[in-house]
Z-matrix of the N, CA and C atoms (Angstrom, degrees):
N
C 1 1.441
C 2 1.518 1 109.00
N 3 1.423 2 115.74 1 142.92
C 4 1.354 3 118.13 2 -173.29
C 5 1.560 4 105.43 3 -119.03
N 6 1.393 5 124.35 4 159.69
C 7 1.477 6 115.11 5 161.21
C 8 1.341 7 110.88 6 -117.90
N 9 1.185 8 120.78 7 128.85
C 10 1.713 9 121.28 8 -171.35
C 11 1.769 10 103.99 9 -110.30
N 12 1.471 11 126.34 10 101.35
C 13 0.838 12 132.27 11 152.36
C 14 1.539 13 124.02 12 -73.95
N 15 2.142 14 119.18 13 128.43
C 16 1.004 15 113.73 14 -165.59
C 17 1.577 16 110.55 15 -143.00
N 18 1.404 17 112.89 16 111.86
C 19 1.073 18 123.54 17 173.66
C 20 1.673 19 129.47 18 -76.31
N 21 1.318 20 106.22 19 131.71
C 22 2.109 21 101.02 20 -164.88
C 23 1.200 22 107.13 21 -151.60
N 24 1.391 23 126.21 22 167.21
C 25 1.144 24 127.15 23 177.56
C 26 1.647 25 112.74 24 -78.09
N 27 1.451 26 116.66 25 150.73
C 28 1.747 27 109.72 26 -165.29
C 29 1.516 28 101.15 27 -58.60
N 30 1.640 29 137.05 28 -22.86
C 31 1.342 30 133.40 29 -145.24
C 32 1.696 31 83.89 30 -94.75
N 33 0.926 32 118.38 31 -11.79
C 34 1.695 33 109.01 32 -164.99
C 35 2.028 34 97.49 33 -104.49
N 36 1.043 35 124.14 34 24.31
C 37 1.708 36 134.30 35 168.54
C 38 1.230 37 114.76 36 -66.26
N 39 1.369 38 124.69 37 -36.73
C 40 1.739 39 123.57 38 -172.01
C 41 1.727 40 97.04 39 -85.75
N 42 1.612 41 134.67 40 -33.86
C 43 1.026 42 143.58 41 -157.90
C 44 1.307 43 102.70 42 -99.91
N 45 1.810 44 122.56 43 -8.70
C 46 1.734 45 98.55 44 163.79
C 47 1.166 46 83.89 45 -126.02
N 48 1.568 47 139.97 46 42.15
C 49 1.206 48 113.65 47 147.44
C 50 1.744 49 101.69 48 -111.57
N 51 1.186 50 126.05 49 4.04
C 52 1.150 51 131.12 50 136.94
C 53 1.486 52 138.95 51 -56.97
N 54 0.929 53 92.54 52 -28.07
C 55 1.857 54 114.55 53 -168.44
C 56 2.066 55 96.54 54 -75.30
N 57 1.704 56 93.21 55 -42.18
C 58 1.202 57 111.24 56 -152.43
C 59 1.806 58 89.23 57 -71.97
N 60 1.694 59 112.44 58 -47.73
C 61 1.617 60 119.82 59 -168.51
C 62 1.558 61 105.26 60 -62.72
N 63 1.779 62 126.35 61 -31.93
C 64 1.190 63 138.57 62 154.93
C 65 1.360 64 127.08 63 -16.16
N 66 1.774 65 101.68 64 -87.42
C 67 1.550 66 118.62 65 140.87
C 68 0.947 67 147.06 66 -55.62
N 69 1.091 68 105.55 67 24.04
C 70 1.695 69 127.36 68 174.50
C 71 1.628 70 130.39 69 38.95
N 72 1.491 71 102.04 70 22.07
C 73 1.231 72 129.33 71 172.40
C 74 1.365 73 125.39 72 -77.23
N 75 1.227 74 136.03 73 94.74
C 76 1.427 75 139.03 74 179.48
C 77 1.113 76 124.37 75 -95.64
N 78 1.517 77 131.54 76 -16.67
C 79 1.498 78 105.47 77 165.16
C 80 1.389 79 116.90 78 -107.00
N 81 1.475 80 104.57 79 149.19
C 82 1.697 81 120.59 80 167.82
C 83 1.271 82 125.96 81 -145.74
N 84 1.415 83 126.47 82 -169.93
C 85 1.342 84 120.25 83 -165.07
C 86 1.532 85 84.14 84 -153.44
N 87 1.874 86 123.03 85 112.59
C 88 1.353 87 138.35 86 -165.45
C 89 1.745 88 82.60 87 -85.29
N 90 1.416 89 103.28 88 155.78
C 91 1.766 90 128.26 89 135.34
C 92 1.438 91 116.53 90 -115.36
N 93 1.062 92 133.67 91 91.23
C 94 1.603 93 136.10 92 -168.29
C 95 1.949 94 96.74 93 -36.12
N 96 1.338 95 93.85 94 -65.00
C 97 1.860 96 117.88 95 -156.91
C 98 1.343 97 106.74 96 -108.24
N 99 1.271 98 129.54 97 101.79
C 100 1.259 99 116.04 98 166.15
C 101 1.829 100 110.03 99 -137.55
N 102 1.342 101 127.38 100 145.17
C 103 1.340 102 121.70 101 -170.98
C 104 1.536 103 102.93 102 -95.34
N 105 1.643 104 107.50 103 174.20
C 106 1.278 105 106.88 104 164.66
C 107 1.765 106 101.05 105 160.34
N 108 1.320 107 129.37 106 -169.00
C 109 1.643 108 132.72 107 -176.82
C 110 1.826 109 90.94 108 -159.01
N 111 0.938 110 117.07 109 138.66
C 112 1.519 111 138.75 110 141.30
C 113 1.837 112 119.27 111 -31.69
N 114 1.491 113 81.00 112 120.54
C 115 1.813 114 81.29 113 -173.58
C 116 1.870 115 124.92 114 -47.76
N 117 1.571 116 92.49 115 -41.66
C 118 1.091 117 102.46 116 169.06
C 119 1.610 118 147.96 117 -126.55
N 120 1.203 119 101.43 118 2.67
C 121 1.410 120 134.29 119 162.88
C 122 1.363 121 133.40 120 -173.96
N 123 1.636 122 133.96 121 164.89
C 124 1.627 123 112.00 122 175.60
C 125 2.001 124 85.98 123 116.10
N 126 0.941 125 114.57 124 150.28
C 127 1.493 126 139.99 125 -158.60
C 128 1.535 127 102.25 126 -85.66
N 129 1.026 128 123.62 127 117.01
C 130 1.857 129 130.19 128 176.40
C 131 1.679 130 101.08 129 -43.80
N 132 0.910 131 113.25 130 171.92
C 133 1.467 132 117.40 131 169.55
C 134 1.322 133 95.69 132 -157.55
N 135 1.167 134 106.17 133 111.57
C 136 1.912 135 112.37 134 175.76
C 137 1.703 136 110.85 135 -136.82
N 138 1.344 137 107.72 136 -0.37
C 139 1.563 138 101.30 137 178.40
C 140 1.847 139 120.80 138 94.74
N 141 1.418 140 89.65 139 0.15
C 142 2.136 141 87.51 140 -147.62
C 143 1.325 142 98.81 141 -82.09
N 144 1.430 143 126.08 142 -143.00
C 145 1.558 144 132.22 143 143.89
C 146 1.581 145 120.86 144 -68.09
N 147 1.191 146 115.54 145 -39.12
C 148 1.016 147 125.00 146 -148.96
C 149 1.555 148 103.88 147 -99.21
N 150 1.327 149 122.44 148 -19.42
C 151 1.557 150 134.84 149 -171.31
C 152 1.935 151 80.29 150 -152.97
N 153 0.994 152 106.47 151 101.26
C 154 1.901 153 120.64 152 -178.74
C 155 1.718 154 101.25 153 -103.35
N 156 1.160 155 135.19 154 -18.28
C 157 1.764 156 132.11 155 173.10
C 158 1.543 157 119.23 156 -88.30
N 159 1.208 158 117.59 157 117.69
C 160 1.386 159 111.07 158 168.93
C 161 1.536 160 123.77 159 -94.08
N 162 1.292 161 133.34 160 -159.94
C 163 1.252 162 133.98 161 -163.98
C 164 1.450 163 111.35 162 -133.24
N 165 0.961 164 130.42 163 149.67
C 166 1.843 165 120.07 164 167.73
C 167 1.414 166 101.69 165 -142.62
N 168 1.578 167 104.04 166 151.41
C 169 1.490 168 108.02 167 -156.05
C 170 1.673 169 85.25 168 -133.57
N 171 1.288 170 94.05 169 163.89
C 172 2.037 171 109.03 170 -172.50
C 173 1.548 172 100.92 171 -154.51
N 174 1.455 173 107.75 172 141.51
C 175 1.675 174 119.45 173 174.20
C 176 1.199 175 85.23 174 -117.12
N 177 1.472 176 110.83 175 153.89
C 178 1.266 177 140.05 176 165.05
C 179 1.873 178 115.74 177 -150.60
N 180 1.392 179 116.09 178 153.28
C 181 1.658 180 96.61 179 -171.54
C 182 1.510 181 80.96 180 -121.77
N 183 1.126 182 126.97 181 176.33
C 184 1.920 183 147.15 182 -168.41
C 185 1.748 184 95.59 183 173.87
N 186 1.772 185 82.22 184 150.06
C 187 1.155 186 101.02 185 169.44
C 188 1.493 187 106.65 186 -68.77
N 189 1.337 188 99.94 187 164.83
C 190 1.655 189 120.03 188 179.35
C 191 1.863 190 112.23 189 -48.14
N 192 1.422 191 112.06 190 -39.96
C 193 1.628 192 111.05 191 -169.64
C 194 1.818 193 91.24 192 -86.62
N 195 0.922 194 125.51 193 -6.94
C 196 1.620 195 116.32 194 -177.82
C 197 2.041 196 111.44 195 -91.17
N 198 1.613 197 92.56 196 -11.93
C 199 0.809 198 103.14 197 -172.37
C 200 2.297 199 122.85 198 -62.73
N 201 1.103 200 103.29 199 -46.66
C 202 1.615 201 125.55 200 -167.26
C 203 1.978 202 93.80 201 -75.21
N 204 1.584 203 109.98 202 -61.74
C 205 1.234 204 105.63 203 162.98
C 206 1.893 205 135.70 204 -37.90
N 207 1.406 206 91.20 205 -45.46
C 208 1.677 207 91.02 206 171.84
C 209 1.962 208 117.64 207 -70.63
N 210 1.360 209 83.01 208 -25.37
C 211 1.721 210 94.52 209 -175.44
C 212 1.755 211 100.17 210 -46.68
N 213 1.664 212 76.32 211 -60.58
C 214 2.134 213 96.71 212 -159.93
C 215 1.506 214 95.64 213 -48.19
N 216 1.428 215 133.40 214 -38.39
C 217 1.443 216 142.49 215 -150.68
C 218 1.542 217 88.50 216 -70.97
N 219 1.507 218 108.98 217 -64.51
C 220 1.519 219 125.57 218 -158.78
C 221 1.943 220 94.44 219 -51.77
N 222 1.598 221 95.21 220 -64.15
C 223 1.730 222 99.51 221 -165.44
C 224 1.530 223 104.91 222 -49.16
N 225 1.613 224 140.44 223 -49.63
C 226 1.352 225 124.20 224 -157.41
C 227 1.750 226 81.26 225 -64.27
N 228 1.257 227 130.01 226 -86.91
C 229 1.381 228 122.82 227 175.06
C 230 1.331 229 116.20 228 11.36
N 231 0.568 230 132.12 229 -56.16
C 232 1.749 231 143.32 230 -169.02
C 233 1.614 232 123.26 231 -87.00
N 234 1.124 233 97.09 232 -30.15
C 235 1.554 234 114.66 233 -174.54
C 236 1.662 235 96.76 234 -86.83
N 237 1.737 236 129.15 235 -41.58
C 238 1.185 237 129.00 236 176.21
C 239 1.755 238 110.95 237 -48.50
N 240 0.953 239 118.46 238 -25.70
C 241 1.977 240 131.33 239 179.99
C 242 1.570 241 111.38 240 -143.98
N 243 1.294 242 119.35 241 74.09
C 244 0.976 243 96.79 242 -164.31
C 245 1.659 244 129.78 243 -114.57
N 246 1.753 245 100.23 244 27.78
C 247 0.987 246 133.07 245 159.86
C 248 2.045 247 122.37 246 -83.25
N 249 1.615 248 103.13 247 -14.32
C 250 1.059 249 119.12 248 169.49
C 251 1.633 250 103.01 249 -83.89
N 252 0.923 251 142.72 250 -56.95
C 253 1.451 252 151.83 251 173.45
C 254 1.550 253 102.31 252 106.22
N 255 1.547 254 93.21 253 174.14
C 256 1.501 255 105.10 254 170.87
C 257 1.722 256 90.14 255 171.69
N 258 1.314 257 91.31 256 141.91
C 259 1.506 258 105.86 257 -169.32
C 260 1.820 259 119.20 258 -138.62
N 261 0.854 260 92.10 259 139.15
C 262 1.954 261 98.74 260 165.96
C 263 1.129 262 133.57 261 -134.59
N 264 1.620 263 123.73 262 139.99
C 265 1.290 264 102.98 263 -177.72
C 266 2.061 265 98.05 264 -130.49
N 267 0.759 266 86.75 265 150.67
C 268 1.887 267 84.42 266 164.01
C 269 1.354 268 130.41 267 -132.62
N 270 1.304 269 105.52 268 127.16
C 271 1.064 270 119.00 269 -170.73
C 272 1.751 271 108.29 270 -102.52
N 273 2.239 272 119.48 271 156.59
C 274 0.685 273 95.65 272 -170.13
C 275 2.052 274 97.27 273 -89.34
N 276 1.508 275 106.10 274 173.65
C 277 1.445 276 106.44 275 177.12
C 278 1.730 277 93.09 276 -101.78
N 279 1.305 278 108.12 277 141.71
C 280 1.781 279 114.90 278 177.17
C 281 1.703 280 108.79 279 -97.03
N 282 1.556 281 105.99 280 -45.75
C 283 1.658 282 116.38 281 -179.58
C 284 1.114 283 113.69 282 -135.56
N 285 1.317 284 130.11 283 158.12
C 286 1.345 285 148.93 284 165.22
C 287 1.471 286 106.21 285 -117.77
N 288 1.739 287 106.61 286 166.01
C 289 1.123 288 121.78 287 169.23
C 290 1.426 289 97.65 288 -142.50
């Protein structure tokens, strides 16, 4: 089991919770508001005047084969704006309860 944490711009919410009904993945854990900028390129998002878009981030856990499929879903997503960003990372999961 993997946990895929994914950071995006707030306008891109209906399109990975699509991504997510796709992959037939139903549980997650929302962040409405969260700030941040791209390590290496792509527009800050901090909320202010000056940078006005924020970001919202979502965990979700999947088995290992659900894993490469959600990627491909997330990346074309991302690549369509990709000065807005959107990001994933996965981590492995050790235990459940």
């Amino acid at each position: 089991m993997k946990a895929v944490f994914i950071s995006f711009y707030q306008a891109f919410y209906e399109e990975v919770i699509e991504i997510l009904d796709q992959q037939e993945i139903r549980g997650f854990t929302f962040w409405e508001t969260v700030q941040g900028r791209g390590s290496n390129t792509g527009e800050p998002h901090y909320g202010t005047h000056a940078w006005p878009t924020l970001n919202s981030a979502m965990m979700t856990f999947v088995a290992d084969e659900k894993v490469q499929p959600l990627l491909k879903a997330l990346h074309k997503l991302d690549v369509s704006a990709e000065q807005q960003g959107l990001r994933a990372f996965v981590m492995n999961v050790e235990e459940t309860m």
